[in-house]
N, C-alpha and C positions, 0 to 999 in steps of 0.2 A: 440504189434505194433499198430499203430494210422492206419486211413486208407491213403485213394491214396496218394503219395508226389507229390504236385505243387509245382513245379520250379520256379512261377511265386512269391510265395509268402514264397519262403523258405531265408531264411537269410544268409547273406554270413559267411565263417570262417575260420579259419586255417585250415593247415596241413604241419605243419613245414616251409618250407621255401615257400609253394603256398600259394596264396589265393582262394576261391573257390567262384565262383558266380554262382550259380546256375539259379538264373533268366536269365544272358545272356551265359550261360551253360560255362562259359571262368574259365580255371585254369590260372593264372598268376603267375609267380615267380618272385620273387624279385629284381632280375636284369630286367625283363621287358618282357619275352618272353611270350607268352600266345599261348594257346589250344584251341579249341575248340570241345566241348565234343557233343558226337549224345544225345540226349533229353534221351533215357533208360538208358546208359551208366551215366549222370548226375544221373539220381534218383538213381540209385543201389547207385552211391557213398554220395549221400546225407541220405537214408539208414540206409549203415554202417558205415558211422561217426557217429551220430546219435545215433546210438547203444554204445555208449561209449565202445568201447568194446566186447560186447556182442556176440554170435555167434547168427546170423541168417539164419533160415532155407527155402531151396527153397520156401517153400510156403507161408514166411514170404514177401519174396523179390516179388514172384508175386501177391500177396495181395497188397501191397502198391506201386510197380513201373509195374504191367503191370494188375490195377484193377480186379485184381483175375480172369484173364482169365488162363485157360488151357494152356501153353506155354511150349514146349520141353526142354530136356535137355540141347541142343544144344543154347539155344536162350538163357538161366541163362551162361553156357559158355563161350560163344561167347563174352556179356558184361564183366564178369568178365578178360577174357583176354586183353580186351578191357582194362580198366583199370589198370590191370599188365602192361601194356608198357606204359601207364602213366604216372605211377608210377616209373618206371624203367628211362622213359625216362624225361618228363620236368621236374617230381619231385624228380629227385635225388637220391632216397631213403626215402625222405617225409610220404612217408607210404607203405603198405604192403596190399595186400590180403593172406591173411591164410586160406587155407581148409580143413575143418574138417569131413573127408567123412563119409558119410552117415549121416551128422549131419547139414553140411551148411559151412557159412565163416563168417568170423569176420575180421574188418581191425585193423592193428597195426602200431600205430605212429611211428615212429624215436623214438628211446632211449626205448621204452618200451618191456620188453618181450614178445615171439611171444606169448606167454599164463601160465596160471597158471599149476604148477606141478600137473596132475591126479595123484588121487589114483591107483595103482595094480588092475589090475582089473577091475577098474570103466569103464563105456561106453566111456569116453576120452579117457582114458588109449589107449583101443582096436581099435578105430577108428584113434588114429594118428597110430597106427601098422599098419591098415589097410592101411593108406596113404605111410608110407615108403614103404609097401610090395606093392602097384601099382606103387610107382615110382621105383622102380628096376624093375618089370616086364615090364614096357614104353623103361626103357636102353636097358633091352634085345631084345624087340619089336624092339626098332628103330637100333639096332644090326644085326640085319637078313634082316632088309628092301632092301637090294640090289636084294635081287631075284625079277625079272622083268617077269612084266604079257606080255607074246608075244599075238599080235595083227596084225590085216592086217590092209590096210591103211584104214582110213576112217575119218570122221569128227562128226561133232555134230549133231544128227537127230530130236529125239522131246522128253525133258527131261522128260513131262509130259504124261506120259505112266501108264496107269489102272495095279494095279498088279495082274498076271492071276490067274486064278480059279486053286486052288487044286493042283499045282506043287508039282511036286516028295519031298518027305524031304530033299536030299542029293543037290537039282537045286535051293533050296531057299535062301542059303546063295550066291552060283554066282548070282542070277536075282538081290538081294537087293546089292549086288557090283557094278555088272551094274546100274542099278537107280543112286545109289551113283556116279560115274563116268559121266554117264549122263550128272548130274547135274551142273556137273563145265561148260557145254556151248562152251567148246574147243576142239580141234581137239586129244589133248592126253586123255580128257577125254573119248570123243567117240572111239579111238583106244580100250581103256582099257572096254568101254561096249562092243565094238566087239568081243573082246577076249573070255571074260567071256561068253557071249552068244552063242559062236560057240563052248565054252566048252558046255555047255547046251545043246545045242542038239546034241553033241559026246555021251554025256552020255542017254541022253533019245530022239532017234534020232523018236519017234511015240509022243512024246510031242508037239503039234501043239500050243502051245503057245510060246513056246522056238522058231521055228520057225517065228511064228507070229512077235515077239520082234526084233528079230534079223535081219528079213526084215524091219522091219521101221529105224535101226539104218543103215543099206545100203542104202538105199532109202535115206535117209537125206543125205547121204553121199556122193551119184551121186548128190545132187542138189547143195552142199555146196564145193563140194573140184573142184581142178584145171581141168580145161577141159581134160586135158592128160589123169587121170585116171576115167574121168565118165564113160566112157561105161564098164571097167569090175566090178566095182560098180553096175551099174543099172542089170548087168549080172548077178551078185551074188543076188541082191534085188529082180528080176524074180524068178528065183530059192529058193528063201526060203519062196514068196510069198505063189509059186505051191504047196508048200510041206507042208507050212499049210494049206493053202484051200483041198488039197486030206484027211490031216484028218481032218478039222472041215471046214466045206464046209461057213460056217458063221461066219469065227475065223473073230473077232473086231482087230485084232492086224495088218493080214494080208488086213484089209479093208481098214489102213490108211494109210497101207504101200504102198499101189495101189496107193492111193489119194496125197502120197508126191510123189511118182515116178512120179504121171501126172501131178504135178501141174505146173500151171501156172498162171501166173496175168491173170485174168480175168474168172476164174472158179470157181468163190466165189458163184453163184446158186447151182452145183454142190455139192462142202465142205459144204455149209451152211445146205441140205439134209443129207447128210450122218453123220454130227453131230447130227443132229435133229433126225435123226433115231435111232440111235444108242442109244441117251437119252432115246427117249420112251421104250427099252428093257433092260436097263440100267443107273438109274438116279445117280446115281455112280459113272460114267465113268470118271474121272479126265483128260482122253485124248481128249474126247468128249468136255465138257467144257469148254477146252481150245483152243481146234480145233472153238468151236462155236464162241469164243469170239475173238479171230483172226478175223476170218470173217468179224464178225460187225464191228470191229473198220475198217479194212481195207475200209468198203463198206461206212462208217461216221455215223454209227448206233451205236454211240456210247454208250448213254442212254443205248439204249436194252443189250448193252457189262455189264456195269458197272451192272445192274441188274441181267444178266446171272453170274455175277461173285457172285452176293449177293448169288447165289445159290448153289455154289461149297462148296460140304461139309468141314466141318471145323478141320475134323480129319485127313485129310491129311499130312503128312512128311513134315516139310519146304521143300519150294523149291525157289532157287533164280529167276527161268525162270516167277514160277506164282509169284512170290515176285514183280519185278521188272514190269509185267505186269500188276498187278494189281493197282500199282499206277499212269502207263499211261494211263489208262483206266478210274478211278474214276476221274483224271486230263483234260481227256475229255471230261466228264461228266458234267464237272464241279459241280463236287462232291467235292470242294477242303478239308474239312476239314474232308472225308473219304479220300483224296488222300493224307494227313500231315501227318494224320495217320496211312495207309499204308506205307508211306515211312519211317516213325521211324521206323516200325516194320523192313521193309529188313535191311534196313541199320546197326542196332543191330543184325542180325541175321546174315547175309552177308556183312559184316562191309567194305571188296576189295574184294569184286567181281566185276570184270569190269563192268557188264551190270547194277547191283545194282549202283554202285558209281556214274556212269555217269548217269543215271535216274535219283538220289535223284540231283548232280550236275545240268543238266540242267531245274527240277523241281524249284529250288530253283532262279536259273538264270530267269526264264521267272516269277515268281510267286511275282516281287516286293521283291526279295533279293540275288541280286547278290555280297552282301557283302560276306554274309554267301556261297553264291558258291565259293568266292575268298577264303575265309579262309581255306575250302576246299582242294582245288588245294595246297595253299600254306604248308597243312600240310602233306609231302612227303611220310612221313613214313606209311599210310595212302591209299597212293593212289594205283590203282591196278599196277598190272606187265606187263608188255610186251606192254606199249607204251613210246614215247622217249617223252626226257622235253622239244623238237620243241612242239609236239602236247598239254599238257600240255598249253605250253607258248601262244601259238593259242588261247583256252578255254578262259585263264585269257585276250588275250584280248577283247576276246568278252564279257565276262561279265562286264569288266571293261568301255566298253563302255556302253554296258546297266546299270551303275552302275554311272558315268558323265552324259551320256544324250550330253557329246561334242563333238563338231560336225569332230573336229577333230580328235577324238580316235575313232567315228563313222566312216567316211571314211576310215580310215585304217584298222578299223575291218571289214568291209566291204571286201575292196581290198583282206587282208589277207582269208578269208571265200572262196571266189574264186578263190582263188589262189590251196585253197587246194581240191578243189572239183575236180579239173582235176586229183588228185591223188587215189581214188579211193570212188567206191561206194555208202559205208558207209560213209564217210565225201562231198560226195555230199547231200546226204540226212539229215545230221547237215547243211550244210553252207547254203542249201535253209530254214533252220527255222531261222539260225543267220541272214540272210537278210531280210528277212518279218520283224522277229523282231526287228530290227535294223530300220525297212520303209523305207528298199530299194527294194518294189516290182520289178520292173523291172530286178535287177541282180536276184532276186528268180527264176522269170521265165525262164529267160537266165539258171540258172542251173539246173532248171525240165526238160528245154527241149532236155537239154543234159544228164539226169539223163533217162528220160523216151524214147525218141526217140534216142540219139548220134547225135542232130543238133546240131553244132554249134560248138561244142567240144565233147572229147569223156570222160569221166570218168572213163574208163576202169572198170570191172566187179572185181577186189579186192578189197574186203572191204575196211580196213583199212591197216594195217601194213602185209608186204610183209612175215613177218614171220611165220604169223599170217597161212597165207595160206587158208583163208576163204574168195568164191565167193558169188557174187549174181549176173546173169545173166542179159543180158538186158532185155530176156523176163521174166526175174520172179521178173520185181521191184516192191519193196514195194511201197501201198497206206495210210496206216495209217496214215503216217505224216502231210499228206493234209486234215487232219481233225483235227491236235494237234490245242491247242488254241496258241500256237508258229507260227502259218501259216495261224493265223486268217486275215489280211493284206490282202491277196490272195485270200480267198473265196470274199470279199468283193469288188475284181477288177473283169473287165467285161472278162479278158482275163481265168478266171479261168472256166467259164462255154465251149471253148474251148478246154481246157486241160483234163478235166472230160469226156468229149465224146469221144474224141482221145485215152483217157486210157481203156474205154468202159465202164466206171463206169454209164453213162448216160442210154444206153443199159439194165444194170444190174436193174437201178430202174425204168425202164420203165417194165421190161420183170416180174419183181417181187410183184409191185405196192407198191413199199414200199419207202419212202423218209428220205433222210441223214438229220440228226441234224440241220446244219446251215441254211436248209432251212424253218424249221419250227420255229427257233426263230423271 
């Protein structure tokens, strides 16, 4: 194999009835429908065409499409399925991925066989055995999948959680289910960490980490779920608090779990200490670092974020929470071409994940390519689950006016933006960046000051979708936003130095001697 594949200078070619353009990443079919492929997902399949054939192996494929970094199993995966529905879907049947375990994949045209007859015996031979005996053991797997993990209620707390010292052998596979669960960011995944983790301390009920865990994922859960059930939440999050601090009078688990029970906008001195602490006895702490870097962007300390992120060890587990963070962050920074490529990386990795999708989406929308956001949106099959094609068609029009510049698809994106801001939250805190962007300061403010005070109008405290069943209180709104380079508009009017003080951010950098980004350029 050659080294890295550029896209920019690779040739376009068949594959039965597509055409493949890899510079503008577009599969087109012959009737005219065209794809648009994530930049990792293009190279794998430039690759193994490439290959005529060939089998190539995982380390073939991270040598030339992810420059020989260290990359998961999940993240070779991820793309490969990524392209099986491709395949499946614009192209027909056009080609194939085949995999040849423990050995790699090779793709197969239309009309060719999946591969050459192995000898008895040969390493082929034994490694397609291996393949049929994992896919009957998957039938049987996904056969039994109805037994259901019980859980109490709760929602999503902080996916980015250190994994603890020295756990029992039999609590290791529940803690890493938990983590995994975690990580989806939703209200069933957090159910399903809660579970596993009050299995955890059933079984090792002197394990002060088990404890430790299981209060943060309470604690997230009194902040995020419907006011009805905060208080026996924050109940349970007390209590599993105490019961680690009685055995480890210092547990880190139990420290953060304190720190999400009490938070509140405007106790970013506070978090910003007890990260910073916690680092110095543990430079490690993947909750720490993420706890720090929260912080700064919230406080417009972004630079120091984007740097604090340069710092987070690299052996880490993917995770879509730090995925998706870290490319609002370098975007901050304005670090853009460590945030391009940050965002290939989630998006291959986490291909619909909500919070990934709409990142790399509104990334692409404010960065001078709201085509490439349209195309997006427009490719369905693609997009995550559990929002309607109203909210969808909202999106498209807002990049679509940042995509005209007309002043007419302007105003209506516009109108549309505040329209939907009174429906919850999270889509107040979109529609004030679609207005700034858009340079309609004035509705921006109109809906910060209903976002952060309830002047004017109220935006009710659900996020987005009512299903969804995930809050954000009036007192615990988000700051970060007012620092994205989407809401750069607003630091620039005179009315934002107002808003800064009234939120207490003013306070914070007077009390701390430290000054936000925008003021130093």
């Amino acid at each position: 194999m050659e080294g890295r594949i550029d896209l920019a200078h690779e040739a376009e070619f068949r594959l039965g009835a597509l055409e493949v353009r890899p510079a503008l990443r577009q599969l087109v079919r012959d009737d005219g429908v065209e794809e648009i492929l994530e930049p990792r997902v293009m190279q794998v399949l430039v690759a193994l065409a490439g290959a005529s054939g060939a089998i190539l192996s995982r380390d073939d494929l991270t040598r030339t499409c992810w420059e020989g970094r260290v990359v998961g199993e999940d993240a070779i995966n991820r793309v490969v399925s990524r392209l099986r529905r491709a395949a499946e879907g614009i192209g027909q049947g056009s080609f194939r991925i085949e995999t040849i375990t423990k050995v790699g994949y090779r793709l197969v045209r239309a009309g060719e066989n999946a591969a050459p007859v192995p000898a008895p015996g040969s390493p082929l031979a034994k490694a397609r055995a291996e393949t049929r005996r994992l896919r009957l053991d998957r039938r049987a797997m996904l056969a039994g999948s109805g037994l259901a993990v019980i859980t109490v209620g709760g929602a999503f707390a902080w996916r980015n959680w250190s994994a603890p010292k020295g756990p029992p052998a039999d609590a290791v596979p529940l803690i890493e289910q938990a983590r995994m669960a975690a990580r989806q960011g939703n209200l069933d995944g957090s159910n399903q960490a809660i579970g596993l983790l009050r299995r955890v301390t059933e079984l090792h009920p002197d394990y002060a980490d088990g404890w430790g865990l299981l209060a943060m994922h309470y604690a997230g859960a009194s902040q995020a779920m419907a006011p009805e059930v905060t208080a026996p939440m924050r109940s349970r999050a007390q209590e599993a608090i105490d019961r680690a601090i009685r055995l480890d009078a210092g547990n880190v688990h139990a420290r953060f779990a304190r720190a999400i029970l009490e938070y509140r906008a405007g106790n970013w001195r506070r978090d910003e200490q007890l990260a910073r602490e916690v680092l110095r006895s543990d430079p490690s702490s993947d909750i720490a670092w993420g706890w720090l870097c929260g912080v700064l962007n919230s406080v417009g300390r972004c630079r120091e974020a984007a740097a604090a992120y340069d710092q987070i060890p690299k052996n880490y587990a993917p995770d879509p929470g730090l995925a998706y963070s870290r490319v609002i962050t370098y975007w901050s920074a304005d670090r853009l071409d460590d945030a391009d490529k940050a965002s290939d990386d989630a998006i291959a990795l986490f291909p619909t994940h909500f919070a990934v999708w709409f990142t790399r989406f509104y990334f692409l929308m404010y960065t001078g390519r709201p085509a490439e956001a349209l195309a997006m949106s427009h490719n369905v099959q693609q997009r995550p689950t559990g929002f309607s094609d109203e909210n969808f068609a909202m999106l498209e029009q807002v990049a679509q006016a940042l995509l005209t510049r007309d002043p007419q698809d302007t105003r209506r994106a516009i109108a549309t933006a505040f329209a939907w801001a009174h429906r919850g939250a999270g889509y107040a805190e979109n529609s004030i960046q679609f207005c700034a962007a858009l340079g309609d300061v004035d509705t921006a403010f109109r809906i910060a000051d209903a976002y952060y005070f309830a002047r004017g109008f109220s935006t009710g405290d659900i996020r987005f979708e009512r299903d969804q069943r995930v809050y954000t209180r009036q007192q615990d709104r988000r700051t970060r936003l007012l620092f994205f380079p989407s809401t750069r508009a607003m630091r620039g009017d005179p009315r934002f130095a107002r808003l800064v003080d009234e939120i207490g951010l003013e306070h914070y950098w007077r009390e701390t001697g430290t000054v936000p980004d925008y003021r130093r350029a």
